[in-house]
N, C-alpha and C positions, 0 to 999 in steps of 0.2 A: 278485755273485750276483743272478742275475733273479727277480723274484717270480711263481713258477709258483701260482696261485690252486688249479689243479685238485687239485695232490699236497696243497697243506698244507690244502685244507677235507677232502679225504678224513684227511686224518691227525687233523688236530684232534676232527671227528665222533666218528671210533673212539675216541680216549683220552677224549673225555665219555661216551660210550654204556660204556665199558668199566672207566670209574673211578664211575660213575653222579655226576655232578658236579652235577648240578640236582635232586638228590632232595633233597623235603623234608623241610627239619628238622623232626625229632618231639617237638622243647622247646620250650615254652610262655611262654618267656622272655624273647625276645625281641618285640619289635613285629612285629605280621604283617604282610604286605599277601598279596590274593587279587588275580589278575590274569588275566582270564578271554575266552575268544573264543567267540563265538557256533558252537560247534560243526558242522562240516560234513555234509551228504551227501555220501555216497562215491557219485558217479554215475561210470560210465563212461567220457566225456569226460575224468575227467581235472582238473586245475587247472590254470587262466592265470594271466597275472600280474596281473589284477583282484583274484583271490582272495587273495594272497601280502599286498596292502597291511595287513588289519586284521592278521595273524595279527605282521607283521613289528612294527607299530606296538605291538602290547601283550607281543612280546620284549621289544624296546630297556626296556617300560617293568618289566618282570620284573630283567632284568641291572641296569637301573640301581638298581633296589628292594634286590636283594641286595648293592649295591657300597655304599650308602647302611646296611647294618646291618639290613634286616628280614630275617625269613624268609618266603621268597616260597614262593605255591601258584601252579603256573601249568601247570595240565591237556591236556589234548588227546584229544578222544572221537570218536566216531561217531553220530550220528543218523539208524541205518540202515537204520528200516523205512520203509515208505512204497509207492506207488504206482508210481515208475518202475521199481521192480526186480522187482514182480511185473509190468510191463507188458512187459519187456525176459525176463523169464522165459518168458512167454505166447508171445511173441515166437521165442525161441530153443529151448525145451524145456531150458532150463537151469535148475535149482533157483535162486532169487534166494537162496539162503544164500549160495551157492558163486557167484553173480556178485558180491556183497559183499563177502563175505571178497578177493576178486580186488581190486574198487578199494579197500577200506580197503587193503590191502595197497599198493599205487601209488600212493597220497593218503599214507600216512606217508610213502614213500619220499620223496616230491618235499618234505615237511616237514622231514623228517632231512635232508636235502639243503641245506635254505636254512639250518640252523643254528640253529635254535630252540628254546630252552633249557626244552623242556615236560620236565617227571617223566613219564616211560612207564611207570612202575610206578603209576602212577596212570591208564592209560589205561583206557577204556569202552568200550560198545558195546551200545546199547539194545535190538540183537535179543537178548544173550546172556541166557540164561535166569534167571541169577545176578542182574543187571542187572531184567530185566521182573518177576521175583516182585513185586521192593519198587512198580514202576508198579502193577501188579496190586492191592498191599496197600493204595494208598493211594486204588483204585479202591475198594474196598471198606467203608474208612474215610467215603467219601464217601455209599456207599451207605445206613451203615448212620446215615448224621447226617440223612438225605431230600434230600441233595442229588443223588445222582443217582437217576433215576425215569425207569420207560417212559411215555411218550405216542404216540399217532396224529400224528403231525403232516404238514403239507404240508414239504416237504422238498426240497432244492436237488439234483435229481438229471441228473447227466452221461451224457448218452446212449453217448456214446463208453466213458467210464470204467467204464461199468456201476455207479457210486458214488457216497453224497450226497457231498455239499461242505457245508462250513460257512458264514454267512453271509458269512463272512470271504473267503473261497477263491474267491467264485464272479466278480468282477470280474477276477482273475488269470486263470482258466481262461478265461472269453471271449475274452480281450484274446490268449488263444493259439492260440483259434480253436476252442475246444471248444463244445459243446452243452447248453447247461444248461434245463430245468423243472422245474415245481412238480410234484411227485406226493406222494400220501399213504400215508407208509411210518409201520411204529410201529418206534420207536425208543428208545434209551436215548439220556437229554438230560442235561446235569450244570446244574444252580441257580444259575446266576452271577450272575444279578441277586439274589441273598440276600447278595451283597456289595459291589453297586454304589455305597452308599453311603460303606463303606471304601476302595473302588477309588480313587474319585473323592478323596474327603479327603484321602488317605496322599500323593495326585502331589506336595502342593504342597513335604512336607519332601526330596523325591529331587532329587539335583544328576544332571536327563537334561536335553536338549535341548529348549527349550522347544515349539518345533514336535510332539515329542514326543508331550508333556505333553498338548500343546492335541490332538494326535490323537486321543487315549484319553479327554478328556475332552467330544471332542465325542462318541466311538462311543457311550460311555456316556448321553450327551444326555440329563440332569436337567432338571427342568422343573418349575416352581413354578404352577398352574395349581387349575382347579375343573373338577369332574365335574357338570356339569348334567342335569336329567330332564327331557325335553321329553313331552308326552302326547301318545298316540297317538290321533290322534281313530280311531274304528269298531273298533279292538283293547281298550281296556281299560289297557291298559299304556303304562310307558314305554319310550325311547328314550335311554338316558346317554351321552352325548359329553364328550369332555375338550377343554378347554382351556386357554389360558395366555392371553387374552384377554377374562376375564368383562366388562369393561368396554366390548364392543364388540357384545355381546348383541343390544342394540336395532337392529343391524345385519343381527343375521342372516337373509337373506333365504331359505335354502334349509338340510338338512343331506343329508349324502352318506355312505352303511356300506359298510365292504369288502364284498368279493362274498364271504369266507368267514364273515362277522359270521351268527352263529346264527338272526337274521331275519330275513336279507337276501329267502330267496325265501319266508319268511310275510308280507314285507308285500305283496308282489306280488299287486294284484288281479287277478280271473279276466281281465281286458281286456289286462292287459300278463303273465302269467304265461311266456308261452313266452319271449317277450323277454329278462323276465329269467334265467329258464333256461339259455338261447341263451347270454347275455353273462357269466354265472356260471362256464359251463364254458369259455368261451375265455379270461377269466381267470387260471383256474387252471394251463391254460399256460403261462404266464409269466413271468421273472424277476422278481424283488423291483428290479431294475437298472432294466430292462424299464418295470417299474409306473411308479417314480418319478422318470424322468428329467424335467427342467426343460423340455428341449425337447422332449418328447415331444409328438405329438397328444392334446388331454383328450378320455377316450372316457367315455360312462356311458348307463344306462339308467334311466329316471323306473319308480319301482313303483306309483305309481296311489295311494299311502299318503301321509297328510299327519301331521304331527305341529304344537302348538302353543307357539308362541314365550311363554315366561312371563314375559317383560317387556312384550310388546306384543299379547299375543294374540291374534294373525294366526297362521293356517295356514299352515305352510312344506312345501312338496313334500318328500319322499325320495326322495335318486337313491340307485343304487348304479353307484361308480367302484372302478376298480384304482387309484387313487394314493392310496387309502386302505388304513391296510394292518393287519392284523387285531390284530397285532401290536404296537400303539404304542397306547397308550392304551388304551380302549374298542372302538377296530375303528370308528369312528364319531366323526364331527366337522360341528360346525356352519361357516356358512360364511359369510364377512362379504365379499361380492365388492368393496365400493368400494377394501377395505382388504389386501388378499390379491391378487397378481399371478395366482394360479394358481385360487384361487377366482373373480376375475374372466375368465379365460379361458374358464376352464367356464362362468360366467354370458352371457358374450357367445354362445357356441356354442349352448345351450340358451334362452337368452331369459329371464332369468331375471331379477328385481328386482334395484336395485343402490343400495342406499340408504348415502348419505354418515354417518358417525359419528363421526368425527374431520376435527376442521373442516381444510380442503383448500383449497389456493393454485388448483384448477381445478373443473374438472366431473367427478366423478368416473365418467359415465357416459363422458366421453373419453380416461380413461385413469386406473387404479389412484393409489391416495395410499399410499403406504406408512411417510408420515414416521415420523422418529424422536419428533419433537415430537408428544405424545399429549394433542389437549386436543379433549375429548368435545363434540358437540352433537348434539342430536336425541334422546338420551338420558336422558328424565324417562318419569313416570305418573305416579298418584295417592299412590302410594307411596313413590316412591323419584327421585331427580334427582340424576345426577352429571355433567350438563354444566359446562363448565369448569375441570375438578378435574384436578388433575396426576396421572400416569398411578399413581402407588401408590397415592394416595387414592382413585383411582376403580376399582381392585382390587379394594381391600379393603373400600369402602363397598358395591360390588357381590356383592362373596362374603357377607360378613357377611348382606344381604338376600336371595341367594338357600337361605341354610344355616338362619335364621331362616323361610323360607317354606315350608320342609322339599325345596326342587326342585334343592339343590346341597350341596355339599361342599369343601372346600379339599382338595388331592390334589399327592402329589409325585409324579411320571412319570420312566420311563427310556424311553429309544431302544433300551438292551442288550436283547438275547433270551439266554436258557437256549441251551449251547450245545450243538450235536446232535453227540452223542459216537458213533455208530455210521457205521460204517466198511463196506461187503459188500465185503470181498476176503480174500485169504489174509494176505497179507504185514504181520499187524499183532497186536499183543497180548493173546492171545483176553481178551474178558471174564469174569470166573471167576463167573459166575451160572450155574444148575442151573433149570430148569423145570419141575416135576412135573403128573404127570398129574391133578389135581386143581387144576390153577392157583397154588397156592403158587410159590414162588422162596426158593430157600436159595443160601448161598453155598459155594464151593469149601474143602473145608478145607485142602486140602492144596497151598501156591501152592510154584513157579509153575507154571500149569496152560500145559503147551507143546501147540505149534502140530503136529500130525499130519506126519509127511514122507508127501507123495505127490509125482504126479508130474503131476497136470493141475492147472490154478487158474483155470481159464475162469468168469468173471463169471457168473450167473443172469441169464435176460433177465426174473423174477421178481421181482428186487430183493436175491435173498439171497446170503449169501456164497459162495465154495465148499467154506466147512464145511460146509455144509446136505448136502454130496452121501456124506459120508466118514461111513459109521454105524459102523463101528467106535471113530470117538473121539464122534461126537452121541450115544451112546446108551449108559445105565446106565441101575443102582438100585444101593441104598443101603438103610437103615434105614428110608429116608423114603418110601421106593416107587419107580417108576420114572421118570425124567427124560430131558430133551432138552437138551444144553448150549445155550448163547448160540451163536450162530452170526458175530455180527459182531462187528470186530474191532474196535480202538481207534485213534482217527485218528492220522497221524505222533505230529500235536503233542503226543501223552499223555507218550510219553518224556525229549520234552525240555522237560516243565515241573518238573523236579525234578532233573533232571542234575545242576547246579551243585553239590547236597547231597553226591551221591554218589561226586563225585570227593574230598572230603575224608575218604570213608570208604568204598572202593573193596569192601574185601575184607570188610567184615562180614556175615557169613551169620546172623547173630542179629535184626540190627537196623536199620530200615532208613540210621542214623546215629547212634555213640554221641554223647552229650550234652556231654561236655568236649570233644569236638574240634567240634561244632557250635558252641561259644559262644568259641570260642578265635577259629575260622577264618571266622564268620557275622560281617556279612554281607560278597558281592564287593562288592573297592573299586573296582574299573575291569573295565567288561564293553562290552566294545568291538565293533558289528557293525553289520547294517545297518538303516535305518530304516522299512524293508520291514516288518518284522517290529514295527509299532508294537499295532497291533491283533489279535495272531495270538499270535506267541509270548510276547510280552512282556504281555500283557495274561493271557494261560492262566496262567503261570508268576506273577505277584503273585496269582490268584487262589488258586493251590494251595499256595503261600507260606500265604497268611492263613490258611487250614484247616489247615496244620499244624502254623501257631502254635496256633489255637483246642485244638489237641490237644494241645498241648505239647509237641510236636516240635522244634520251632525256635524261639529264644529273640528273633528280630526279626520285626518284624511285616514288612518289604520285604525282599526278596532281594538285590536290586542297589543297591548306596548313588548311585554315579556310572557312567554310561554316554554314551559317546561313539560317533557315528556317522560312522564313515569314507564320506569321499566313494565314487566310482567312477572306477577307470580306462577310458579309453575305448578303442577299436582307434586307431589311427595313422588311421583316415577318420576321426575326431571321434565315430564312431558305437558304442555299445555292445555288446562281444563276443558275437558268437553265433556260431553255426556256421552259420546260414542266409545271414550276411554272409557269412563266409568269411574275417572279422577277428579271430579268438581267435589271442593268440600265447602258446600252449603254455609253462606253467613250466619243463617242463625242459629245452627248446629254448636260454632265455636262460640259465638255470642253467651249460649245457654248455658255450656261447658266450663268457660273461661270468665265472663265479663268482657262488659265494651274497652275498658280500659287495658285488657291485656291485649286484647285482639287491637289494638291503635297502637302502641306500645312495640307490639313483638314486629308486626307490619314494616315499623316505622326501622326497630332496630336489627332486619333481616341485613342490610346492607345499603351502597348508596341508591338512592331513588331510585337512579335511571337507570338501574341495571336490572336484568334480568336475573331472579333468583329462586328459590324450590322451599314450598312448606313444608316446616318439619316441627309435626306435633311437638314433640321433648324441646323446644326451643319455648315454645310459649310456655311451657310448664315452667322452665327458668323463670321470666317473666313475672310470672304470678306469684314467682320467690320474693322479687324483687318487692312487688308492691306489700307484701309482707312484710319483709323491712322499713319500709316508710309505715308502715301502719305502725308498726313499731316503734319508729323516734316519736313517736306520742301516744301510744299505749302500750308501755313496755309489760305490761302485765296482760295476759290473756283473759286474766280470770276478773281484772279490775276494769274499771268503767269511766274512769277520768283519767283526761290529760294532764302529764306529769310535763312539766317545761320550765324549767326557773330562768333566771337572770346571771350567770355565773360566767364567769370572764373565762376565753376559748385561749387555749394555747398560741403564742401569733400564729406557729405552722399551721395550726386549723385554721384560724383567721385566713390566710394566706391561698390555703385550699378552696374553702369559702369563696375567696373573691376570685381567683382564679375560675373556679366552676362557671361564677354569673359570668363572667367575661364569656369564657369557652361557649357557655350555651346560649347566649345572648348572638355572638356572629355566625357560631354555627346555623342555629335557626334562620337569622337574616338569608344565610345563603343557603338554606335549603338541606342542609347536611344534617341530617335529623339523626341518622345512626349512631353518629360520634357526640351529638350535642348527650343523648340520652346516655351513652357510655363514658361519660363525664359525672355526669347525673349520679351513676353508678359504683363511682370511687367516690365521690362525697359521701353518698347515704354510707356502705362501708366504714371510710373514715370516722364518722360522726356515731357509727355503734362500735367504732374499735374502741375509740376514746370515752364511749360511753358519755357521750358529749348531750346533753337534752338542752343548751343553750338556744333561749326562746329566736332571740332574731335567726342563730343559723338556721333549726327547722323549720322557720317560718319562709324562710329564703327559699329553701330547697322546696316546700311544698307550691311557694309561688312560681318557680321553675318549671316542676311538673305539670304546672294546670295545663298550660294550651293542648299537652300530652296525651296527661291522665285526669282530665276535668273532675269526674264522680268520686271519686277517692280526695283529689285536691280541694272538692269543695266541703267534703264531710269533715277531714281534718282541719280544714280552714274554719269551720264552725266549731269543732271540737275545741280548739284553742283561744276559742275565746269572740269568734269577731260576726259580726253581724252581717248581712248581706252577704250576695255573690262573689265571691274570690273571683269571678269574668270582671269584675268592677274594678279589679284591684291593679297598682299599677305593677307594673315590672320591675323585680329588684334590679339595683346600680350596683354595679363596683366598684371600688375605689383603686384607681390608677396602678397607683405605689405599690399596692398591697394585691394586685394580681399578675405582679412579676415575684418570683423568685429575691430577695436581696444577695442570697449565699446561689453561687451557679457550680456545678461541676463540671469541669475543662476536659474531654480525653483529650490524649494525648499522642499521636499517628506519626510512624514512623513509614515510608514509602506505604501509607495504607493501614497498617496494620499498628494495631493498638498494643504502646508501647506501658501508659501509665495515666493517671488522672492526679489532678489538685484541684480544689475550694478555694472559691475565689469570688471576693463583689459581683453583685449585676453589673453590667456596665463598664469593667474595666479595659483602658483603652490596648489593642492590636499589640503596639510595643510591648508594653509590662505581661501582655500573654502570654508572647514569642518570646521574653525572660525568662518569664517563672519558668514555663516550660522545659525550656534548655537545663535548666538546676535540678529538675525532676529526677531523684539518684534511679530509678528505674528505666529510664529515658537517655540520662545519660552515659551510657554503655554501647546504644546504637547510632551517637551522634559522634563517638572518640576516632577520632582519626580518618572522618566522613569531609566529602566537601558537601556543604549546605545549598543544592544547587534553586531552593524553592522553598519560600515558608508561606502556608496558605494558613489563613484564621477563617473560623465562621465565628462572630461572637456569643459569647455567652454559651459557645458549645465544643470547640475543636479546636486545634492547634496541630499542621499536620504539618512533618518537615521531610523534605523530597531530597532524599540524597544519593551519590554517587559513590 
């Protein structure tokens, strides 16, 4: 009987999808595990086989969970508003409902296709109205704590997209060749830095990637620093800069205010006023990217306006630069050129004083000192000296005397901005805010407030959505008088920072998650995607986490306990799939080619997860050798049609391989090491047709191994031999202790390094009797004659190496 792949995944699909085999259990009884994929967009294109690796990776680890005794959650949704589908809308005159509903539709298909054991009756869909109420509600929850709030702000806006970008967004959309500047749009912002300090704290208990970790906790960028007051000579006033440097004060030779800092064009004297004018508005052209690149040209403008240094009372110039950015701090910084490469840059270009403060192995007029070593000189007055003081003492000797002279303060600082939550397009979750004609704002009572069907969605070249154009849904009254709805919409990322909740409680129209399945199924144990998404999704999503708990929504404070970032597969050119290369190979191409089972399989056995690695057709063909062979330990005849399997007693050394294997691929899977658990896999099946071995329990064993793997093959031979129901049902073969170590180990035997001899020897034998036998090894013995034995190192159960003179 030849193993036809195509009939028996089509067959096996149907009897899961028809017996619902992967629903989850609703008893509370057992151990859960949550096992979660960073949810898709359904674009167009389609899925490659890039995309198939996490979703395959966090099956295998579902099937195993359930074979192991938990009750697994293991979801699969849609993240389907956004941008490309009203662009592709624009585009075609096609409703983006009805292009979505098309690719969800083709995106499950190629799912269901590979075999992946998600509950569909737990499936989502963040356009669906059922779905956006609760975004909606939780929009409003936010509003009504002051976290979200309109402001005026300069704003990252896409020439092309007709759309802000977030500060997040806008180094993706460049790098794809789109059009980004600053313009000043008012807008709805949500308050995130009101939890930047839990943001920051909460990383350290999360089992994520450390890379991760350190991503999110530089975006967040804390800073331990002092807010200084410099006086403005001929104003009256001051001038407050921050910094994380008070110790380098006496240094500072100039200070420099963003060009949107509230004084930038009042300090401008009548002599330099056009100037800075001039260099204000070409400013505001430009990227925040733009501003602060490293290798940028330093550009600025001198305002004619001096301010005084309160440690040395010297008059310091004020420039205004764009790498100051209004945003971080104060909007304004002092500037110590000896000690600062980019402060020194602008000092060399403008001419400007460059006085040494931390004492320097050179000239620091020929070149920046930026050591780590911080020991102060030049740095006294009549009041205060903190030359030679190590860098905390000379902090804090300096903060304390500027806090005490009333010209400073000690200040904790973020990098994080408030993030700009308005969207001008169609295709996203309207805001349920009401405007009246008196200027008030109430909220929507009745969610969820849907999105108007028309049939144009053309951008405003004004800034606003193209709700702005549809009065029939802009425009009511009420009790309250007459209003003007929100007109912008809600960026992607609003839906998918609460997703996770709402597939454990899909169908509730009450709430947006009842409370015993939130503390049953909270929080995901493994949420597996990619690392893209360090500062975007995964930073949105702990922060609407937190405000939920704050409500008592959600009984953990972090969403995601463990997250794993699957590498990338690459095209067969080594280069990353796109359609511009002309290297994307198509999911269902290999699907049709190959089987779900080799395409899961070769994925899996390309290398470890997290590394980046290149498809290469003649690997899968291997592969599909492989599952050959298993078809094989129970249908050794091609031409015959029953399973041949008796009861025949295994050699112990198969015995021994046997349980070794379950061992091996039992922890390997725990940890995620799918490559080597499967290349284990791999010498069994071998072994077992070397020996011509059809011993029932081992194939049985090996086939229960393969399931989480190669399910459609594992469940057809799992029938073949005899057993009724789903092999998903079935538990997870054990090994037995004893009998998955070696009893007989081979010892080498290393002479400064280099392998001198080996001997057979117990598992288990203790250090002394190794460094024996060893010495008596007549191969061994020759390089130890006449040696002084300055060093005997053991690994047990593997090495014996003697270090001689």
């Amino acid at each position: 009987m030849r193993y036809e792949f195509s009939a028996i995944e089509k067959k096996w699909q149907a009897i899961w999808q028809e017996n619902g085999t992967f629903k989850t259990g609703e008893s509370t009884e057992k151990p859960k595990y949550y096992v979660l994929d960073m949810f898709p967009y359904p674009s167009g294109s389609g899925l490659h086989v890039g995309h198939l690796e996490g979703y395959t990776a966090s099956d295998i680890i579902a099937r195993f969970k359930r074979s192991r005794g938990f009750n697994v959650l293991h979801p699969m949704g849609w993240d389907a508003f956004g941008l490309p589908a009203e662009q592709y809308a624009i585009k075609t005159g096609t409703h983006p409902k009805i292009t979505t509903e098309n690719n969800i539709r083709s995106f499950r298909e190629t799912l269901q296709a590979m075999g992946f054991s998600y509950d569909w009756s737990k499936e989502i869909n963040t356009t669906d109205p059922a779905y956006f109420k609760w975004t909606q509600w939780i929009f409003l929850r936010l509003y009504e704590m002051g976290l979200a709030y309109m402001s005026d702000v300069d704003v990252n806006w896409c020439e092309e997209l007709k759309t802000v970008l977030a500060n997040e967004e806008v180094d993706e959309k460049i790098a794809d060749g789109y059009t980004v500047v600053r313009k000043p749009l008012r807008q709805w912002v949500l308050k995130i830095t009101a939890y930047a300090e839990r943001l920051l704290a909460d990383l350290d208990e999360l089992e994520w990637p450390e890379n991760v970790k350190q991503m999110q906790r530089n975006w967040i960028g804390r800073s331990e620093g002092v807010e200084i007051d410099f006086e403005l000579r001929c104003h009256g006033k001051n001038l407050r800069v921050y910094t994380t440097r008070p110790d380098t004060l006496f240094g500072a030779t100039y200070l420099v205010v963003s060009p949107e800092h509230p004084l930038a064009e009042k300090l401008a004297t009548a002599d330099n006023l056009k100037e800075v004018k001039a260099y204000i508005s070409r400013a505001k052209l430009k990227t925040e990217l733009e501003r602060t690149g490293l290798q940028k040209d330093k550009t600025g403008v001198f305002t004619g306006s001096y301010a005084i240094n309160p440690a040395t009372g010297n008059p310091l110039p004020v420039w205004i630069s764009d790498f100051v950015l209004i945003s971080y701090g104060t909007g304004a910084i002092m500037s110590v050129p000896a000690h600062d490469s980019r402060d020194w840059e602008f000092a060399k270009k403008f001419d400007l004083p460059i006085i040494e403060v931390i004492k320097s192995p050179h000239d620091v007029n020929d070149a920046v000192f930026e050591g780590k070593e911080s020991v102060p000189v030049n740095s006294s007055n009549s009041e205060i000296t903190i030359d030679g003081l190590p860098f905390r003492e000379a902090f804090d000797t300096m903060a304390s005397w500027l806090e005490k002279k009333g010209a400073g303060k000690r200040t904790i600082n973020y990098k994080l901005r408030d993030w700009i939550f308005s969207r001008q397009r169609y295709w996203g979750e309207p805001i349920p805010i009401k405007h009246y004609e008196d200027g008030t704002l109430r909220t929507e009572t009745i969610l969820p407030l849907t999105l108007p069907d028309v049939e144009a969605y053309q951008p405003s070249e004004t800034g606003e959505s193209p709700l702005a154009t549809i009065h029939d849904w802009l425009y009511g009254s009420d009790e309250f008088g007459s209003f003007r709805r929100e007109t912008n919409t809600m960026p992607q990322w609003a839906g998918s920072c609460w997703y996770y909740l709402r597939f454990i409680d899909p169908e509730n129209s009450g709430r947006l998650i009842d409370p015993e399945r939130e503390k049953y199924w909270m929080n995901v144990d493994l949420y597996i995607g990619g690392a893209e998404h360090a500062v975007l999704h995964l930073l949105y999503a702990r922060f609407w986490h937190k405000v939920l708990f704050d409500l008592n929504v959600v009984s953990t404070v972090e969403p995601f306990r463990k997250l794993f970032n699957q590498g990338m597969i690459l095209g067969e050119d080594n280069e990353k799939m796109s359609k511009s290369r002309g290297n994307v190979i198509p999911a269902d191409h290999v699907l049709k080619t190959y089987g779900a089972d080799a395409v899961r399989l070769y994925e899996m056995f390309l290398g470890p997860l997290e590394q980046v690695k290149p498809w290469n057709t003649n690997g899968i063909e291997g592969i599909s050798r492989f599952l050959g062979k298993v078809w094989r330990l129970v249908y050794p005849e091609q031409e015959g049609n029953k399973a041949e399997l008796t009861d025949e007693t295994m050699p112990e050394e198969l015995l021994r391989r046997l349980h070794k294997t379950i061992r091996k691929v039992t922890e390997d899977t725990e940890a995620l090491k799918f490559n080597t658990a499967i290349a284990e896999m791999m010498v069994l099946v071998n072994e077992l047709q070397r020996n011509g071995c059809r011993n029932r329990t081992a194939v049985e064993s090996m086939i229960l191994l393969l399931a989480p793997y190669a399910p459609h093959i594992a469940e057809e031979l799992w029938q073949a031999t005899g057993h009724t129901g789903s092999i998903s049902n079935e538990p997870f073969p054990n090994y037995v202790a004893g009998l998955a170590t070696d009893s007989v180990v081979q010892i080498a035997v290393q002479v400064n390094g280099k392998l001198r001899g080996t001997f057979s020897t117990p598992a288990g034998t203790p250090q002394n009797s190794l460094i024996e036998t060893a010495r008596n090894v007549e191969s061994v013995m020759k390089f130890l004659e006449g040696k002084a034995i300055m060093r005997e190192i053991v690994v047990p159960d593997k090495l014996v190496n003697f270090a001689v003179k």
